[in-house]
Each structure stands twice: as structure tokens, then as C-alpha cells.
OpenMM code with the backbone's topology and positions (N, CA, C; nanometers):
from openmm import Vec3, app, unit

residues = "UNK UNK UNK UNK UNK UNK UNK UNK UNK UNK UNK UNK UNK UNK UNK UNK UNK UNK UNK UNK UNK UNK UNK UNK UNK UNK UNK UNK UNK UNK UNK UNK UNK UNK UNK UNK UNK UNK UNK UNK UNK UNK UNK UNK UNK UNK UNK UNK UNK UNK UNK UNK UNK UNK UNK UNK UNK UNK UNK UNK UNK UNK UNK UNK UNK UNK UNK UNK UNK UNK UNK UNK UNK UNK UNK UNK UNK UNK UNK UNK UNK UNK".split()
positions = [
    Vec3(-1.8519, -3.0704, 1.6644),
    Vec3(-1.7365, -2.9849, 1.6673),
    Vec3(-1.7216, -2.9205, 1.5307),
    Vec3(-1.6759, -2.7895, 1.5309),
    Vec3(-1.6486, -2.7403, 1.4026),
    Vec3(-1.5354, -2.6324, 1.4326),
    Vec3(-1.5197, -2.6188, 1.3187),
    Vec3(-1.3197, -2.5204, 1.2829),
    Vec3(-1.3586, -2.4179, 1.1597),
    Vec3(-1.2728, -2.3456, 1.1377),
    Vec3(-1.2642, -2.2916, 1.0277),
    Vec3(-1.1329, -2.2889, 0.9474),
    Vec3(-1.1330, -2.2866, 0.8782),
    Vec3(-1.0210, -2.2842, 0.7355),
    Vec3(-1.0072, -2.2739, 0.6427),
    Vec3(-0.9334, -2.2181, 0.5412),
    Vec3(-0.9372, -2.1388, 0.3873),
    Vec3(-1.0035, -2.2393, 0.3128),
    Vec3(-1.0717, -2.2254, 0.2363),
    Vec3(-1.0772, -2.3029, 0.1160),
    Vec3(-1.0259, -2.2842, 0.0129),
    Vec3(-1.0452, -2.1921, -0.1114),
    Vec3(-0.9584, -2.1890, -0.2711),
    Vec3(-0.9656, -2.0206, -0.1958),
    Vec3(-0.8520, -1.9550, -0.2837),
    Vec3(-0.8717, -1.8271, -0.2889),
    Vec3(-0.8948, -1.7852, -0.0990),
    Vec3(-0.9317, -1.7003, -0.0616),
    Vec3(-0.9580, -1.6616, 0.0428),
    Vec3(-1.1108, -1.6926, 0.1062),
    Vec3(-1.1750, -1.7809, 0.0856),
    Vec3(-1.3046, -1.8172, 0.0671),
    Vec3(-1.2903, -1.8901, 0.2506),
    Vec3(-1.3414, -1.8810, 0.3063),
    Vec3(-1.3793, -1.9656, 0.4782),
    Vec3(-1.4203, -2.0597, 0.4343),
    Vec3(-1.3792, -2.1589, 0.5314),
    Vec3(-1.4181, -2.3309, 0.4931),
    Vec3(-1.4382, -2.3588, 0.6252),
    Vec3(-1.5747, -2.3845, 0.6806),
    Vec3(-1.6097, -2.4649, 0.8223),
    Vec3(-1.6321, -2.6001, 0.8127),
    Vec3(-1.5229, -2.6420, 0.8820),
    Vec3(-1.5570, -2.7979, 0.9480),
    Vec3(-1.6391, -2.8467, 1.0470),
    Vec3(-1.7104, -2.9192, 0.9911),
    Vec3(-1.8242, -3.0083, 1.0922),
    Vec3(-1.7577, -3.1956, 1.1259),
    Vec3(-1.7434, -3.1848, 1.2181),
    Vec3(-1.6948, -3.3416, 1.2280),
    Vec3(-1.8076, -3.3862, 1.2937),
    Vec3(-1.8594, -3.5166, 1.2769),
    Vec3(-1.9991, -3.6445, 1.3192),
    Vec3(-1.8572, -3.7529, 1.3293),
    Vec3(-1.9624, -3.8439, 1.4010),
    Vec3(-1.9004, -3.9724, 1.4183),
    Vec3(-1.8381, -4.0751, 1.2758),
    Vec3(-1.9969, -4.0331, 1.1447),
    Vec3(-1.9206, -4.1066, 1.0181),
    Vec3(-1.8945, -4.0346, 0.9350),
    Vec3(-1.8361, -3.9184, 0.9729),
    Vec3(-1.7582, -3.8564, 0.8574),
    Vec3(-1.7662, -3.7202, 0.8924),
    Vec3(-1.7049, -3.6083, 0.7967),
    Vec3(-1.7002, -3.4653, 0.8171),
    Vec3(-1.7528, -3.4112, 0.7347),
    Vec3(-1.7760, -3.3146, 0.6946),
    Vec3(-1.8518, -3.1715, 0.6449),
    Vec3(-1.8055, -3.0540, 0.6284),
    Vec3(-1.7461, -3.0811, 0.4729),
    Vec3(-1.7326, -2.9019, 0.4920),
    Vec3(-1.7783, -2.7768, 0.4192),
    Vec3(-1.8345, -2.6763, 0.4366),
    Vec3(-1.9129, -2.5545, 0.4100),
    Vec3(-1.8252, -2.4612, 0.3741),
    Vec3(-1.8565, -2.3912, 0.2442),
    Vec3(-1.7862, -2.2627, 0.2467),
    Vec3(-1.9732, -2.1857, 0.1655),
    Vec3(-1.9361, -2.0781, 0.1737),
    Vec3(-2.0110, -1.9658, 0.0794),
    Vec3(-1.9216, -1.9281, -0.0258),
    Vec3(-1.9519, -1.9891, -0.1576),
    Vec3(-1.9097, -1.9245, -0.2172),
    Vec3(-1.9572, -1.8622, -0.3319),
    Vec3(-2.1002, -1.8213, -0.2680),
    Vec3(-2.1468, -1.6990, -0.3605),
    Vec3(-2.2726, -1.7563, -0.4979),
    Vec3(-2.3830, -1.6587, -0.5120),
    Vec3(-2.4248, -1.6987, -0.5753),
    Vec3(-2.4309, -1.6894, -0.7215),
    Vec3(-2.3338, -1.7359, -0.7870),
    Vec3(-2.2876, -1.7458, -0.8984),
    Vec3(-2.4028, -1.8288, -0.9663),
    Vec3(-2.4616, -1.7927, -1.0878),
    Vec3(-2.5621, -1.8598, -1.1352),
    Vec3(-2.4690, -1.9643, -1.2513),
    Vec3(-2.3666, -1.9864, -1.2475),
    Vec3(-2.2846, -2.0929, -1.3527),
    Vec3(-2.1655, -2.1454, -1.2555),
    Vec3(-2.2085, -2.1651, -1.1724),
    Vec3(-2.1178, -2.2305, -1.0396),
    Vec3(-2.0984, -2.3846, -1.0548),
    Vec3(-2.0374, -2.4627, -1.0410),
    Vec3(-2.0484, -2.6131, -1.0429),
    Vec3(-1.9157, -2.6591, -0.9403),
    Vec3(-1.9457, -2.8017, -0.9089),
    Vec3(-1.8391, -2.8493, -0.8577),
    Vec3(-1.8792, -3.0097, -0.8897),
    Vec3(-1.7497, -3.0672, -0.8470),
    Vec3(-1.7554, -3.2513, -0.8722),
    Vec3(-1.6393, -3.2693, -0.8155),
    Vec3(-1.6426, -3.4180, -0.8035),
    Vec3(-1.5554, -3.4722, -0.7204),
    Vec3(-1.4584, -3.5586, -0.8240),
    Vec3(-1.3703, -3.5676, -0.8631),
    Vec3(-1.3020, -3.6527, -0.9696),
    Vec3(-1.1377, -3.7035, -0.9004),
    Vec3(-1.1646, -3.8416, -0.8853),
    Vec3(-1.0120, -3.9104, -0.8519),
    Vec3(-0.9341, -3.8266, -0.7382),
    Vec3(-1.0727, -3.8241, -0.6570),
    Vec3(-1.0004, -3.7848, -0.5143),
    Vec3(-0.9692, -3.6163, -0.5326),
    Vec3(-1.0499, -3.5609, -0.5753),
    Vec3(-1.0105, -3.4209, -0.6134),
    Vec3(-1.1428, -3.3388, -0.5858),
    Vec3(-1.1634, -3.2342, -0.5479),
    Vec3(-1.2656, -3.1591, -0.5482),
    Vec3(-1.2222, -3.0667, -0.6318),
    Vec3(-1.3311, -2.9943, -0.7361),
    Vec3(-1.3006, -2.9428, -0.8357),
    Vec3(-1.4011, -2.8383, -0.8319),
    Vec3(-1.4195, -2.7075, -0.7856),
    Vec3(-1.5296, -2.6350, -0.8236),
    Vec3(-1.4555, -2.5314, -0.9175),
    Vec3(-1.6062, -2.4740, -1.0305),
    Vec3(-1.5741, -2.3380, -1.1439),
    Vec3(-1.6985, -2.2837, -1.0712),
    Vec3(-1.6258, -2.1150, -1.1174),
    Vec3(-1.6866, -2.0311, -1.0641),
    Vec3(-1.6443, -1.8924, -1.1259),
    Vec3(-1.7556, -1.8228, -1.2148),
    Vec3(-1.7173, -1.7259, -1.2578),
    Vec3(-1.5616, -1.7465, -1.3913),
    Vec3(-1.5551, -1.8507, -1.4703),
    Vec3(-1.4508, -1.8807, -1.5302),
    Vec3(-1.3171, -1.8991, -1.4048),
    Vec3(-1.3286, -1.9155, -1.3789),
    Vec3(-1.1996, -1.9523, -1.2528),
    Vec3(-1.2206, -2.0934, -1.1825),
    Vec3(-1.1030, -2.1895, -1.1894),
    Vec3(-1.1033, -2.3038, -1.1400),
    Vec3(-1.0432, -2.3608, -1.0176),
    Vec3(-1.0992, -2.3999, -0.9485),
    Vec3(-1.0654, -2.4606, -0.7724),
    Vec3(-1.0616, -2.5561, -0.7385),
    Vec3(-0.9099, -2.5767, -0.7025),
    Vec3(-0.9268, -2.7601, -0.6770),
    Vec3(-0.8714, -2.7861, -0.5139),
    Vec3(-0.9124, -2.8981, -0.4532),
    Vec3(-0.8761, -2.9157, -0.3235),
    Vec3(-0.8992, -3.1013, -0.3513),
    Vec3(-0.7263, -3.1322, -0.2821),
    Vec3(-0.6855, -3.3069, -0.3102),
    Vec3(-0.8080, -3.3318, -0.1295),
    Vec3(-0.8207, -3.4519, -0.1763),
    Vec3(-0.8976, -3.5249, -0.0505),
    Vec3(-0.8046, -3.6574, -0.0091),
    Vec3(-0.7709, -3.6622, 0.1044),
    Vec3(-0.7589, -3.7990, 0.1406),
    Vec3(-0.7770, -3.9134, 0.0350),
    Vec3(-0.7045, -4.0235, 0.0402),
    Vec3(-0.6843, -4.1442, -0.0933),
    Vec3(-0.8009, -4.2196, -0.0334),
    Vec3(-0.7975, -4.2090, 0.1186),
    Vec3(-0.9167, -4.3492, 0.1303),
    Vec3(-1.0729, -4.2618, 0.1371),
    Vec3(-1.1087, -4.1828, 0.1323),
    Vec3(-1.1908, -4.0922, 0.1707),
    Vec3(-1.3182, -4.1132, 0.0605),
    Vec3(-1.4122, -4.1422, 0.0917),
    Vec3(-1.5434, -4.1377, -0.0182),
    Vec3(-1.5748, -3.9914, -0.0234),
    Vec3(-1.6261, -3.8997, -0.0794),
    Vec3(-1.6778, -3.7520, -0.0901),
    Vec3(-1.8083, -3.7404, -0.2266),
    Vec3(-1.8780, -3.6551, -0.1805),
    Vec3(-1.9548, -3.6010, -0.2611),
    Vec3(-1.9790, -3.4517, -0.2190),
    Vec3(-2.0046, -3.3662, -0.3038),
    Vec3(-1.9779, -3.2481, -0.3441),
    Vec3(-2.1102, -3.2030, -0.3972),
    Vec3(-2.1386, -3.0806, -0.3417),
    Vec3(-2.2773, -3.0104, -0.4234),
    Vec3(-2.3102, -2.8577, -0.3664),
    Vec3(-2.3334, -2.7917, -0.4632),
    Vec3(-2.3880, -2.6278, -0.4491),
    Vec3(-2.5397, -2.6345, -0.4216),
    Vec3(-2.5834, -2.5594, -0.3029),
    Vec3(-2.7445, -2.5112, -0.3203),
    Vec3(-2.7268, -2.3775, -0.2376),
    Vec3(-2.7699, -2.2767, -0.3481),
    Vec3(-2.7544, -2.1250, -0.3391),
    Vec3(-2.6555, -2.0464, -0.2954),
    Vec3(-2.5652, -2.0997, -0.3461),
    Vec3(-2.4264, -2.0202, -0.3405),
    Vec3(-2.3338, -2.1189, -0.2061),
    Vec3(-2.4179, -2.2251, -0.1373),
    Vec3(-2.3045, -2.2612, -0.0316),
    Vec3(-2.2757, -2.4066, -0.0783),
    Vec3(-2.1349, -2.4201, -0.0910),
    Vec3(-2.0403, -2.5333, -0.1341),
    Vec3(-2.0315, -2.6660, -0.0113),
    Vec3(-2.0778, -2.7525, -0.0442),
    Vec3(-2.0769, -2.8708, 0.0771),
    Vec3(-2.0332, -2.9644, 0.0505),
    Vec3(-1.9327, -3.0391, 0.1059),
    Vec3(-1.8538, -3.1472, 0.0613),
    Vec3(-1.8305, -3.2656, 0.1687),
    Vec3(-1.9013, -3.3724, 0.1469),
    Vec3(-1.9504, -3.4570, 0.2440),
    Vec3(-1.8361, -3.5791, 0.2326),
    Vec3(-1.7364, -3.6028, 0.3562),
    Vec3(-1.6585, -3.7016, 0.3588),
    Vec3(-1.6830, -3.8153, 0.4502),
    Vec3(-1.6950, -3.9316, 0.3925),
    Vec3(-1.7637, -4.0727, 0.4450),
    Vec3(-1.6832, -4.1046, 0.5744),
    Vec3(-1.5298, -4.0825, 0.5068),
    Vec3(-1.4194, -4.1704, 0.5908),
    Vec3(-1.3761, -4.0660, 0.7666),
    Vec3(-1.4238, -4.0907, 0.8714),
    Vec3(-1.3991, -4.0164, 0.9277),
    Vec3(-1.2718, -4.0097, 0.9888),
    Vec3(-1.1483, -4.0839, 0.9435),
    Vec3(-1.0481, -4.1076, 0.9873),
    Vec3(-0.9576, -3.9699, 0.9024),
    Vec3(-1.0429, -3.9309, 0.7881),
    Vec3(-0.9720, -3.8236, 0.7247),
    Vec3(-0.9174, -3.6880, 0.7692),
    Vec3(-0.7668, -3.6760, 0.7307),
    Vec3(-0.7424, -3.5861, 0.7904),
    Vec3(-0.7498, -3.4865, 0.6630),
    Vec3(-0.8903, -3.3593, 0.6627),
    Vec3(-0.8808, -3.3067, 0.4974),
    Vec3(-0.8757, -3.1126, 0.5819),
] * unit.nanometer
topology = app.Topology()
chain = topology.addChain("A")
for resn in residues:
    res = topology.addResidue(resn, chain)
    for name in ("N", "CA", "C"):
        topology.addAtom(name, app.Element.getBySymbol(name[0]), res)
């Protein structure tokens, strides 16, 4: 199953839900100084000097990573409502 929904700024955010956890995708461009991380339940991407944050669920494990401009943010806990 998948959805769509904003991410930072006006950016599309598709949800993928699996049985252990969810997935979510945005494009956000191929910025060659792009980064993101996950810190204390926080998703944190820079982009172009501009900073983006999105809170995650408290019980929620996540990891976070860019490959060629698309933003993927992998949540363990599938009970999360993010």
C-alpha cells in the first residue's frame, strides 16, 4: 500500500507500508551537498543551505539516506503513525 503526503516545503512524500515497517520517498533533487540524518527521533535533511526537519514517532527505529537526489527514510516500528 502506498499514499502520498508533503514532506518539508512542498516536496511529495510517498508512503510504502510492509508488514515490518514503512517507507518513505520523496525527490528531493539532485543537490550535490544534500545530506540527511536521523538525530533523537528527528529527521533532519540540508539542502542547498536550507534546513528540514520532520519529528518521528518516540518508539520508532529510522534510518535515513540520499541516493541521487531521492530521500528514503526507513521506519522499523510498524505500529508508527509518521
Amino acid at each position: 500500500m502506498n499514499s502520498e503526503q508533503q514532506l518539508f516545503d512542498e516536496t511529495p512524500l510517498r508512503r510504502f507500508e510492509y508488514e515490518d515497517g514503512v517507507v518513505l520517498a520523496a525527490d528531493v533533487g539532485a543537490a550535490d551537498d544534500a545530506s540527511v540524518d536521523v538525530v533523537d527521533g528527528t529527521v533532519i535533511v540540508v539542502r542547498d543551505d536550507e534546513q528540514y526537519e520532520r519529528e518521528l514517532p518516540e518508539a520508532a527505529e529510522a534510518r535515513a539516506f540520499i541516493n541521487n537526489g531521492v530521500l528514503t527514510i526507513e521506519v522499523s516500528d510498524e505500529e508508527s503513525d509518521i
